[in-house]
C-alpha positions as CSV (number, residue, x, y, z in Angstrom):
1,X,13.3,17.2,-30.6
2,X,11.9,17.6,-26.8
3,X,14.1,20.4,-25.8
4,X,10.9,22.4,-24.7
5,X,9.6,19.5,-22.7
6,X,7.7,20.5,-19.9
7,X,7.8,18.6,-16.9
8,X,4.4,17.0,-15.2
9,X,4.1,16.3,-11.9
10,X,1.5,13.7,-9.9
11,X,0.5,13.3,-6.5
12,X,1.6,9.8,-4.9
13,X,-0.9,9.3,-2.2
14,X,-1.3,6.7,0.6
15,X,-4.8,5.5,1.8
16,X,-6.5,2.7,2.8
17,X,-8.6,2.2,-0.3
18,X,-8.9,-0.9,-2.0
19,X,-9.6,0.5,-5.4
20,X,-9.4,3.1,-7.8
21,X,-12.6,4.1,-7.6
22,X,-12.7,4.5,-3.9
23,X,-9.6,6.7,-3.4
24,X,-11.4,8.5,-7.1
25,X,-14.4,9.4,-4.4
26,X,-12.0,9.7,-1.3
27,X,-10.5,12.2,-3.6
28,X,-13.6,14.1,-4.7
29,X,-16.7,13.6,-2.1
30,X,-15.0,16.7,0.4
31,X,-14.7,19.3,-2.5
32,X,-18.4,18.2,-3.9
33,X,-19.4,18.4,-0.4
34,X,-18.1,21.8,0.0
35,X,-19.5,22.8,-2.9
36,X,-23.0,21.5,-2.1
37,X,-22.6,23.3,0.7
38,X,-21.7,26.7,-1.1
39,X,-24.1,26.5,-3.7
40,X,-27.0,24.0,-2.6
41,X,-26.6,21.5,-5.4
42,X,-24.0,19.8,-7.8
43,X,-24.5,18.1,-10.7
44,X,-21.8,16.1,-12.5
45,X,-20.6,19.1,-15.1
46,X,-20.1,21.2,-11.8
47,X,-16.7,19.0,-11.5
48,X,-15.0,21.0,-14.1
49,X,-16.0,24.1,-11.7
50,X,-14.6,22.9,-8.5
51,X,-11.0,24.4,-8.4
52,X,-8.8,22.6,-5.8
53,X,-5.9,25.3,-6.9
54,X,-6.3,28.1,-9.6
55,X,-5.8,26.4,-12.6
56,X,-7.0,23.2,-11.3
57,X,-10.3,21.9,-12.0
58,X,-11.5,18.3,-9.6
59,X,-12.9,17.3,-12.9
60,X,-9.5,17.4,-14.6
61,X,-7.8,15.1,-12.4
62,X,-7.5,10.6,-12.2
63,X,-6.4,8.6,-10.0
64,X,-4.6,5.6,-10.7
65,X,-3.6,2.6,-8.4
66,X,0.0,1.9,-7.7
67,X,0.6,-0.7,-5.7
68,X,-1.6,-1.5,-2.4
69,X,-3.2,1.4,-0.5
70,X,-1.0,3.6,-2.8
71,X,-2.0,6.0,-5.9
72,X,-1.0,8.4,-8.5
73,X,-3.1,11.5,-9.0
74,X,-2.0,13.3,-11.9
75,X,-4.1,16.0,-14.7
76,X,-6.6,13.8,-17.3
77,X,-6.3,16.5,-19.5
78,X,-2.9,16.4,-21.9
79,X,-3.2,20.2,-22.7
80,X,-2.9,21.1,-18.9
81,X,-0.8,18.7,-17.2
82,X,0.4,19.7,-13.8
83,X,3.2,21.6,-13.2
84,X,5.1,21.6,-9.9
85,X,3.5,24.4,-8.3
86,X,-0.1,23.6,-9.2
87,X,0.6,20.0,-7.9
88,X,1.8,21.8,-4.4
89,X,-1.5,23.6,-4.4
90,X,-3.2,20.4,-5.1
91,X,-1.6,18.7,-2.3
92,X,-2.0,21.4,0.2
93,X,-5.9,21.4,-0.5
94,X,-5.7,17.5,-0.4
95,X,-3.8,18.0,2.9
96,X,-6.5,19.9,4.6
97,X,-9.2,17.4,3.5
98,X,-7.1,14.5,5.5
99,X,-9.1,12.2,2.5
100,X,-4.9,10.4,2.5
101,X,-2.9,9.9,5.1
102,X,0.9,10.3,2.6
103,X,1.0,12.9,-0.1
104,X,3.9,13.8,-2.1
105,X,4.7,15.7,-4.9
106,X,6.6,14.1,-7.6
107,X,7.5,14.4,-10.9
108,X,5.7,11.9,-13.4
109,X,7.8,9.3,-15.2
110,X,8.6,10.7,-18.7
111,X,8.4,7.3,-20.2
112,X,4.8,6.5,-19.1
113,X,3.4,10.0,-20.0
114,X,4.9,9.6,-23.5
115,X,3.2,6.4,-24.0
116,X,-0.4,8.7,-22.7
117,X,0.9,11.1,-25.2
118,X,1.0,8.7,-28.4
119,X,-2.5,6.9,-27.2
């Protein structure tokens, strides 16, 4: 019974990347340059320190490619998935970056994050 389902939400994002893993370091080089900045280093464990919200860690988050210059953002981590307002926060900090030139906040489809859930 899924009566206590919560819902997740994603990011759909527009950019002019040709892969995954360019939008991935689109997505991630302003925060880890902002937090060079702060703290005069970063090493790769510092990505599960670099909230984008409270309650979001850059480490915890994947992009996925959708279709051409389009992507999903959405949490990696299945005991913290992204709830509406923490995806707002995302997307607001993701705003100010101007890494995308599109964001939107959307709910995730239930069918694909069952099929994460049973992998």
């Amino acid at each position: 019974m899924k009566q206590n389902r919560v819902w997740e939400y994603c990011l759909i994002v527009e950019g002019s990347y040709f892969s995954e893993s360019e939008a991935e370091h689109a997505l991630r080089d302003p925060f880890i340059e902002d937090w060079v900045e702060q703290t005069g280093r970063f090493r790769i464990h510092n990505l599960d320190e670099i909230e984008l919200t409270p309650g979001v860690a850059l480490g915890s988050l994947g992009v996925v490619m959708l279709d051409d210059e389009l992507f999903e953002i959405a949490s990696t981590d299945p005991e913290h998935p992204l709830t509406e307002h923490k995806a707002r926060g995302v997307a607001e900090a993701i705003k100010r970056q101007g890494m995308f030139e599109e964001v939107s906040v959307e709910p995730r489809d239930l069918e694909e994050a069952e099929t994460n859930d049973e992998a």
